[in-house]
FIMAR-288679 format. One record per atom (N, C-alpha, C, O, CB): residue number from 1; atom name; y, x, z. Coordinates in nm, 3 decimals, m for minus. Glycine has a CB too. Layout:
REM FIMAR-288679
> NUM, CA, Y, X, Z;
...
***
This chain:
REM FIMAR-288679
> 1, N, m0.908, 3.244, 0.191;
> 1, CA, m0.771, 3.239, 0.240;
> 1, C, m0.748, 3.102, 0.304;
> 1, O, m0.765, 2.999, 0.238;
> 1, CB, m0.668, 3.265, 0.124;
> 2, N, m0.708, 3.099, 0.436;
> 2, CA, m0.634, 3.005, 0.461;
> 2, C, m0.541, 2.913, 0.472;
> 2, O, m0.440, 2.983, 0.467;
> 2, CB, m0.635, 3.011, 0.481;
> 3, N, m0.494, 2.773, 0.487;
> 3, CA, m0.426, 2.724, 0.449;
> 3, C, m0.286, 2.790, 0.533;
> 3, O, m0.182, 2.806, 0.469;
> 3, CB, m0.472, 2.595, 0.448;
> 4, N, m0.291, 2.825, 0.673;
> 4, CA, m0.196, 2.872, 0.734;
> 4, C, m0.160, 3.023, 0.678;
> 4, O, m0.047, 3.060, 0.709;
> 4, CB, m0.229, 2.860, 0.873;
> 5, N, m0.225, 3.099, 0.614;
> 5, CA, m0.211, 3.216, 0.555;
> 5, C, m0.161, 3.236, 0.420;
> 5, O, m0.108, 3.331, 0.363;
> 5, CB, m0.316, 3.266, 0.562;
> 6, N, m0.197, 3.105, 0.383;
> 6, CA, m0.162, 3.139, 0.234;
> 6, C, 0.008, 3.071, 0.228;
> 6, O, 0.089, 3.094, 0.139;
> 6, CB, m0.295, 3.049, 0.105;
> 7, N, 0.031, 2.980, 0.356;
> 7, CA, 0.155, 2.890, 0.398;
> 7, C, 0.276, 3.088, 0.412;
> 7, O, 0.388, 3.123, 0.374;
> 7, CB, 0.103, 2.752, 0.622;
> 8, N, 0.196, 3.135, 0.465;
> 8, CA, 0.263, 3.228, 0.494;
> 8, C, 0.299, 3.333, 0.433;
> 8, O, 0.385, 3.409, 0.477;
> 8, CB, 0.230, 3.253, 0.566;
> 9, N, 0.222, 3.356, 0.297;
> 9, CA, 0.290, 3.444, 0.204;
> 9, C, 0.349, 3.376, 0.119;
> 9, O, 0.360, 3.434, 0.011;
> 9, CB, 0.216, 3.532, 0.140;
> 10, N, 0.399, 3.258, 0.124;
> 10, CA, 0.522, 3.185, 0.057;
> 10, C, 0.634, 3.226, 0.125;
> 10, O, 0.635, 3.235, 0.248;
> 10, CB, 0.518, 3.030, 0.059;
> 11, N, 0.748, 3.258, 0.039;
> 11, CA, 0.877, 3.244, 0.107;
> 11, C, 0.967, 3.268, m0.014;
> 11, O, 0.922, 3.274, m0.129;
> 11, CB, 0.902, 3.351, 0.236;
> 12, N, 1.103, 3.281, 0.020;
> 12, CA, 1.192, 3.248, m0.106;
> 12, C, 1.206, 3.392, m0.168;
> 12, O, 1.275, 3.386, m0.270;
> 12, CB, 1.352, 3.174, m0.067;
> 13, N, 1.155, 3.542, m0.132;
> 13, CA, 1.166, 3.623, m0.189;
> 13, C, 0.994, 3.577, m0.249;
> 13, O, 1.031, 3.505, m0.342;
> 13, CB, 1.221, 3.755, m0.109;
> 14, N, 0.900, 3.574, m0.253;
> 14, CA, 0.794, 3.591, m0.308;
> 14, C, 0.822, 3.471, m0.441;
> 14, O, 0.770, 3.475, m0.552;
> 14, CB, 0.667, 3.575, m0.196;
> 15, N, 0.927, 3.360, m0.387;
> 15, CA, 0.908, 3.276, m0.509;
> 15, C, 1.018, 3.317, m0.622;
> 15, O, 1.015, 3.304, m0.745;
> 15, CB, 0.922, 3.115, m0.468;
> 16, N, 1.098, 3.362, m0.550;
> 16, CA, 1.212, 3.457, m0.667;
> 16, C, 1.319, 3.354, m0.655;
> 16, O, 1.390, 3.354, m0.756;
> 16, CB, 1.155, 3.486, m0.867;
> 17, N, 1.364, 3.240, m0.542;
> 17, CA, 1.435, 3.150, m0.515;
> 17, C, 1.533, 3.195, m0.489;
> 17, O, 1.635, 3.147, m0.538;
> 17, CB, 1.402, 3.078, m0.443;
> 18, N, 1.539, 3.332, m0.380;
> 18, CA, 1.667, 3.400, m0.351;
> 18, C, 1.757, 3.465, m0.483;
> 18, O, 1.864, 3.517, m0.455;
> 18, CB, 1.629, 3.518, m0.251;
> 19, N, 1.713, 3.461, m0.629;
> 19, CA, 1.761, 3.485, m0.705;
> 19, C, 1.804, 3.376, m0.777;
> 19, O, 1.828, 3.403, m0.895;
> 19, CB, 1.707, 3.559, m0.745;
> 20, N, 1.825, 3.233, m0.738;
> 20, CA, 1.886, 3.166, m0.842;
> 20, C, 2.037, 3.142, m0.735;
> 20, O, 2.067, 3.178, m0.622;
> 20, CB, 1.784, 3.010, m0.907;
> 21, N, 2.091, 3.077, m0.827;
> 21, CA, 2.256, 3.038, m0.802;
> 21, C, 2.227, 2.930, m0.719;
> 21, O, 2.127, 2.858, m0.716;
> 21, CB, 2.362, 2.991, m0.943;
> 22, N, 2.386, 2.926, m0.615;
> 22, CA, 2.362, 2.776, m0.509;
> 22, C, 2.307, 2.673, m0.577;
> 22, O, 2.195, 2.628, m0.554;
> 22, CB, 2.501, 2.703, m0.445;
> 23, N, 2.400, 2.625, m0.681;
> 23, CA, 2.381, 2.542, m0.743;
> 23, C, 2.233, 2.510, m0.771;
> 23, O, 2.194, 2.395, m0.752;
> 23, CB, 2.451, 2.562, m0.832;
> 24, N, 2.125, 2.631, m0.828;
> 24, CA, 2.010, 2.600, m0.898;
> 24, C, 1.902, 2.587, m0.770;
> 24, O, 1.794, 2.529, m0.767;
> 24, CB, 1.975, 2.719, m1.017;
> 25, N, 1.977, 2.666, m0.660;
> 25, CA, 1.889, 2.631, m0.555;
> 25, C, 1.920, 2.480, m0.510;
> 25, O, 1.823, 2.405, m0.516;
> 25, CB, 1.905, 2.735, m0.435;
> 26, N, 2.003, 2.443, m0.481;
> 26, CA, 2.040, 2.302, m0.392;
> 26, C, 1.950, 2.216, m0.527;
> 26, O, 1.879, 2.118, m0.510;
> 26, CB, 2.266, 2.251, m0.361;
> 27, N, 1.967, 2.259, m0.609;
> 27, CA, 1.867, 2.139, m0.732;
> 27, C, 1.737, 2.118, m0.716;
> 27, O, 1.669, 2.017, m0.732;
> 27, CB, 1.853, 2.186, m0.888;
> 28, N, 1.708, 2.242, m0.677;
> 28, CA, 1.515, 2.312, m0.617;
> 28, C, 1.532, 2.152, m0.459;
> 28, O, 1.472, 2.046, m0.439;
> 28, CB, 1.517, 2.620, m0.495;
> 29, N, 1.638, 2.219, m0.393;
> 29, CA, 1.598, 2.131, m0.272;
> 29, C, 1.574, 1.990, m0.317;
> 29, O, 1.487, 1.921, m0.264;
> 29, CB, 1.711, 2.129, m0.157;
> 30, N, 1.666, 1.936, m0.433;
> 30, CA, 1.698, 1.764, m0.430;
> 30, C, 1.565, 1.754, m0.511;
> 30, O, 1.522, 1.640, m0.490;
> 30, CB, 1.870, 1.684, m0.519;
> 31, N, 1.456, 1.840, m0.619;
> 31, CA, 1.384, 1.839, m0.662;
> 31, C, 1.223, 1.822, m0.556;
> 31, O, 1.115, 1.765, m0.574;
> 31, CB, 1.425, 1.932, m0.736;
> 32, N, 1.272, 1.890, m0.467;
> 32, CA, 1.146, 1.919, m0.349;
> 32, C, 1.121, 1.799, m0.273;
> 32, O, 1.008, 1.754, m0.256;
> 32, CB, 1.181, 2.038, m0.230;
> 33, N, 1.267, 1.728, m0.211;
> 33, CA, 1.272, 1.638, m0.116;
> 33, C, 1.243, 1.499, m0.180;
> 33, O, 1.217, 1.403, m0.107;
> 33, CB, 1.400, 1.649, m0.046;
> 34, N, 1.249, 1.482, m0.354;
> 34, CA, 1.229, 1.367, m0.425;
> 34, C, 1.051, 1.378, m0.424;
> 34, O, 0.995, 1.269, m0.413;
> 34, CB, 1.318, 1.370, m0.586;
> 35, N, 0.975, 1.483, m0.433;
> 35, CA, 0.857, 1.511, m0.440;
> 35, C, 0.791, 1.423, m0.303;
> 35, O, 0.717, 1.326, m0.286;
> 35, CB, 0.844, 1.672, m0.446;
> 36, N, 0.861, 1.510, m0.228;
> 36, CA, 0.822, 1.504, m0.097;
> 36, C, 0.829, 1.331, m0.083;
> 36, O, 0.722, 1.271, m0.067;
> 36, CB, 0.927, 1.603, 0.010;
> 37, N, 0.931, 1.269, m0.087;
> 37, CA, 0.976, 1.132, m0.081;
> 37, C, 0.882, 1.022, m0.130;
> 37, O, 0.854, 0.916, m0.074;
> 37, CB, 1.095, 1.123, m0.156;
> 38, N, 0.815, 1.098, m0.313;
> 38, CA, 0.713, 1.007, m0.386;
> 38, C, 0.627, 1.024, m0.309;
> 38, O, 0.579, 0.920, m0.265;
> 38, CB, 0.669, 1.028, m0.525;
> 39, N, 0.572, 1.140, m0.263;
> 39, CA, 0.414, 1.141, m0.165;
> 39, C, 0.394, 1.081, m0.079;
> 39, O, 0.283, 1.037, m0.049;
> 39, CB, 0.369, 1.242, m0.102;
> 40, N, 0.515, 1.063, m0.006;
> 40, CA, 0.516, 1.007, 0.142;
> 40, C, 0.482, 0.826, 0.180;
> 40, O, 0.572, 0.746, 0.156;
> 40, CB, 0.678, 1.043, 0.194;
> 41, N, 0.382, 0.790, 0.225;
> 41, CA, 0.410, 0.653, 0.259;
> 41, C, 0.518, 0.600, 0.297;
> 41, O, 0.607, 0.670, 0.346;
> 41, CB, 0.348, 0.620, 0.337;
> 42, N, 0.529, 0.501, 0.286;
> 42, CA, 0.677, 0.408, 0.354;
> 42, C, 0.662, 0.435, 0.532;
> 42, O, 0.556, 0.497, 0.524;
> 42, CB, 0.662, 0.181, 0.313;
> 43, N, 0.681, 0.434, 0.627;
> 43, CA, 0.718, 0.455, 0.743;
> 43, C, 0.772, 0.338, 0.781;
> 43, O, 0.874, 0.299, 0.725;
> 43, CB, 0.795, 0.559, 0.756;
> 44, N, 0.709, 0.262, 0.882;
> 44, CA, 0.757, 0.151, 0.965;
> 44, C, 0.877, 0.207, 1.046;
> 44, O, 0.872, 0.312, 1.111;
> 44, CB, 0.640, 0.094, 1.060;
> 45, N, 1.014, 0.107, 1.034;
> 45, CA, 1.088, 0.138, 1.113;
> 45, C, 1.073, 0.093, 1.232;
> 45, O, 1.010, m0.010, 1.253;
> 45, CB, 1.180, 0.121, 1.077;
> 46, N, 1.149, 0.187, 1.361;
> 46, CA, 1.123, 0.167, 1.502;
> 46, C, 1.237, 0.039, 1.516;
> 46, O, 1.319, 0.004, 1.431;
> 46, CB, 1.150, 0.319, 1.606;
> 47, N, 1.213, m0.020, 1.660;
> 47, CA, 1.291, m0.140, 1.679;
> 47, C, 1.417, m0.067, 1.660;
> 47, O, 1.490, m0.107, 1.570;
> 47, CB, 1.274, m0.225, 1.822;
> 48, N, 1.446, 0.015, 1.716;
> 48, CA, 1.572, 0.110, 1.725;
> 48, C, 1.654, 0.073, 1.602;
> 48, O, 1.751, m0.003, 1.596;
> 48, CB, 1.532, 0.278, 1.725;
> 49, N, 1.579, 0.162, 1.479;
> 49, CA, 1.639, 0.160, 1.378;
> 49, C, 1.644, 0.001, 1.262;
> 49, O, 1.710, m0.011, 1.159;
> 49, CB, 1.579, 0.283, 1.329;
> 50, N, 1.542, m0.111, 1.333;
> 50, CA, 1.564, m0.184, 1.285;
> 50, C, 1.691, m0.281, 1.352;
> 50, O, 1.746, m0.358, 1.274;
> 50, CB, 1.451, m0.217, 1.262;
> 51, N, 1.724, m0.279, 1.452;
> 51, CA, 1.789, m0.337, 1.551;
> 51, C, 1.946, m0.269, 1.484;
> 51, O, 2.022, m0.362, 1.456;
> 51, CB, 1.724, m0.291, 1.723;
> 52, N, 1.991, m0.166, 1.463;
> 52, CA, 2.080, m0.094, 1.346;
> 52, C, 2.121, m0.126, 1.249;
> 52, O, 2.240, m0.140, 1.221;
> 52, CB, 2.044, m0.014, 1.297;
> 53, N, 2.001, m0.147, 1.163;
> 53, CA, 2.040, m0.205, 1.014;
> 53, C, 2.081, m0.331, 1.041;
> 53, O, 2.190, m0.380, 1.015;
> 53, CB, 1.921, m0.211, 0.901;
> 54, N, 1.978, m0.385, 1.099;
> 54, CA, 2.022, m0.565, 1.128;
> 54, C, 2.173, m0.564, 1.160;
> 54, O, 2.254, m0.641, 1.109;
> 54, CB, 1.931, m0.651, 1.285;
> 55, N, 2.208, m0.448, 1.271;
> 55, CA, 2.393, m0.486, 1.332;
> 55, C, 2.476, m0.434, 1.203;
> 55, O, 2.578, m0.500, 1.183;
> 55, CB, 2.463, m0.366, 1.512;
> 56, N, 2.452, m0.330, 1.112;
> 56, CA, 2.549, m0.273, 1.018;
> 56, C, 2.524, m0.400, 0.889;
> 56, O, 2.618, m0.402, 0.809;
> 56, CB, 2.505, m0.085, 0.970;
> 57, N, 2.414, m0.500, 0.861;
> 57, CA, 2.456, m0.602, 0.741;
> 57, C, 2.545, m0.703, 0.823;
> 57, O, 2.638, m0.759, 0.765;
> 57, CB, 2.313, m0.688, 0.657;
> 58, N, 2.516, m0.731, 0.977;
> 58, CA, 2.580, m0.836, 1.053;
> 58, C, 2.731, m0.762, 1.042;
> 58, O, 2.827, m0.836, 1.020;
> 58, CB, 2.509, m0.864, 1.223;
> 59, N, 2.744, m0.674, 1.050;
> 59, CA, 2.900, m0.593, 1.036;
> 59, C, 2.955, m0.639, 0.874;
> 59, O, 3.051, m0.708, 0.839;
> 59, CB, 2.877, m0.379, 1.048;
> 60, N, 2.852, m0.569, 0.797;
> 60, CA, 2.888, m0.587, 0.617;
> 60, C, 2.945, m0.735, 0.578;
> 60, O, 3.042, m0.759, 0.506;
> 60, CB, 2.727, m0.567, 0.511;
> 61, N, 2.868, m0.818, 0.636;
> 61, CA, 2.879, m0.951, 0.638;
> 61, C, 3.019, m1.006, 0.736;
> 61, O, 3.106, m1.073, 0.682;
> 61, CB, 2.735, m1.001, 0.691;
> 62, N, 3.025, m0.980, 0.839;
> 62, CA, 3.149, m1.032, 0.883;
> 62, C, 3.262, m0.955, 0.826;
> 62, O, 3.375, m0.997, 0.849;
> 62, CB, 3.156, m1.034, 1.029;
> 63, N, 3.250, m0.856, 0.760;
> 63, CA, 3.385, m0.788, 0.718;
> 63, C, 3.348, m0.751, 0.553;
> 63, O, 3.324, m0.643, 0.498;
> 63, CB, 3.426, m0.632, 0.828;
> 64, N, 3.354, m0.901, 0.498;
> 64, CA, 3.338, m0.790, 0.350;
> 64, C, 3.435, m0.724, 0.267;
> 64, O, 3.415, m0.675, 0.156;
> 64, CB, 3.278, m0.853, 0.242;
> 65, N, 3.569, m0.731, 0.348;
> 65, CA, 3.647, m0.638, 0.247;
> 65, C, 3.712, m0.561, 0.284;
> 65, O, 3.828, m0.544, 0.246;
> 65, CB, 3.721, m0.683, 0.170;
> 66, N, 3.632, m0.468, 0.399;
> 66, CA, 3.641, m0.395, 0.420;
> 66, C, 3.489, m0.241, 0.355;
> 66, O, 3.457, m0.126, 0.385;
> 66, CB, 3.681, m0.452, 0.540;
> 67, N, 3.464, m0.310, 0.293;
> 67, CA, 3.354, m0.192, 0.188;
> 67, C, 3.469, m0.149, 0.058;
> 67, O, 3.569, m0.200, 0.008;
> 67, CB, 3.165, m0.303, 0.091;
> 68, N, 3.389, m0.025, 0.039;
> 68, CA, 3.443, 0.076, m0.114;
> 68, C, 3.335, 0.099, m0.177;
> 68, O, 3.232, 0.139, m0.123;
> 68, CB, 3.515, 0.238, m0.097;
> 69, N, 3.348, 0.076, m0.291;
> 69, CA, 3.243, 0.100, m0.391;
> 69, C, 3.250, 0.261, m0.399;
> 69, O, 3.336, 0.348, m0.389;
> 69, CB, 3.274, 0.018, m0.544;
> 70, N, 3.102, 0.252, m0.423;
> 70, CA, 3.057, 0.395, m0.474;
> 70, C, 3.183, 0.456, m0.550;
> 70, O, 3.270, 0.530, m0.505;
> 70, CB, 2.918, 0.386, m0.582;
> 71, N, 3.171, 0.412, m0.658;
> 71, CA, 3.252, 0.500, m0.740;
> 71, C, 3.390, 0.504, m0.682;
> 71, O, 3.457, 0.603, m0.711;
> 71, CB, 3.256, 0.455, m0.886;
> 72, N, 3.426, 0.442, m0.629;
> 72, CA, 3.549, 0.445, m0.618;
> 72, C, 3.622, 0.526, m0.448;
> 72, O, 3.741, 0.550, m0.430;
> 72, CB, 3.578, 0.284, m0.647;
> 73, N, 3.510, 0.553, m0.344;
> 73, CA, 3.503, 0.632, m0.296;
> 73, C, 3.466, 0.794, m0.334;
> 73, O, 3.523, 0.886, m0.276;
> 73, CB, 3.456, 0.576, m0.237;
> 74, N, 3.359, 0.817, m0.442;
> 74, CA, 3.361, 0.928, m0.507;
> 74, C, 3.495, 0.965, m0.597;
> 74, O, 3.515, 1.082, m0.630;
> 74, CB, 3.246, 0.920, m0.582;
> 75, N, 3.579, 0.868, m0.630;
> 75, CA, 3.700, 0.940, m0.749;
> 75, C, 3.807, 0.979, m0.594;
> 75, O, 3.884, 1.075, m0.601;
> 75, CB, 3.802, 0.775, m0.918;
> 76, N, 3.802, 0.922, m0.504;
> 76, CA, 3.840, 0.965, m0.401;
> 76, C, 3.824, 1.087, m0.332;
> 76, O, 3.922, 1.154, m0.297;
> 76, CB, 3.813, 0.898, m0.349;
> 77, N, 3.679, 1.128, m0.308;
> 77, CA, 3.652, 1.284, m0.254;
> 77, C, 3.713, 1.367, m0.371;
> 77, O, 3.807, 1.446, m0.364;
> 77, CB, 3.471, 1.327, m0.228;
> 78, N, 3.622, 1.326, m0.505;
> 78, CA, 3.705, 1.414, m0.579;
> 78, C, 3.854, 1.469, m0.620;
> 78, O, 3.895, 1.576, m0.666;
> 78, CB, 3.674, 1.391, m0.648;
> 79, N, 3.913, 1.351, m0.582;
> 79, CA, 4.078, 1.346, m0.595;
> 79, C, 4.131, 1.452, m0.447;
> 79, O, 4.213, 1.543, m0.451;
> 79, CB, 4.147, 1.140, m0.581;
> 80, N, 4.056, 1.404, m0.330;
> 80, CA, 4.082, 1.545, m0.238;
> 80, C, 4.028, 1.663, m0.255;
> 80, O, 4.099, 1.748, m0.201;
> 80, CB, 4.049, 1.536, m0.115;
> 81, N, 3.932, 1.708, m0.307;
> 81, CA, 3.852, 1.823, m0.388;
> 81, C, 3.922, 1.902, m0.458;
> 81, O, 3.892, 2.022, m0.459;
> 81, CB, 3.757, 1.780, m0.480;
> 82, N, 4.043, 1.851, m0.543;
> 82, CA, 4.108, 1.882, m0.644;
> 82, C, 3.988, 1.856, m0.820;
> 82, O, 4.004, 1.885, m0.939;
> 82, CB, 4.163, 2.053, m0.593;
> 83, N, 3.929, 1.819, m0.776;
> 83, CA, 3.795, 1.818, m0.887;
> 83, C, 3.822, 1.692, m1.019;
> 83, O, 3.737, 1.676, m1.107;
> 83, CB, 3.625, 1.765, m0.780;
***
């Protein structure tokens, strides 16, 4: 069996994925993409995206009070959520 063949009798009915709840699926995804994430080498960023970060700390830095903490932007979504 091949690797492209055997790629191909995977799918979410053969894995029985289409039977869990959003919830247990979106967990499968954050479970897959953390996998995926440990395997993966680090990736050199392009000038592009380094040229970016460099302008958004030069931003962070000239405006620091204009940031929200984590949490305190999350009690926020949740407070529009009704949650």
């Amino acid at each position: 069996m091949t690797l492209g063949s055997r790629l191909m009798s995977v799918s979410i009915k053969s894995l029985g994925i289409d039977r869990l709840t959003v919830e247990e699926r979106l967990s499968l995804v954050e479970e897959i993409w953390d996998s995926i994430t440990a395997d993966r080498p680090v990736l050199p960023l392009s000038e592009a995206q380094r040229a970016e970060l460099d302008r958004r700390l030069a931003d962070d830095h000239a405006h620091p009070g204009e940031v929200l903490a984590w949490d305190d932007l999350e009690a926020s979504v949740a407070a529009r959520l009704g949650k």
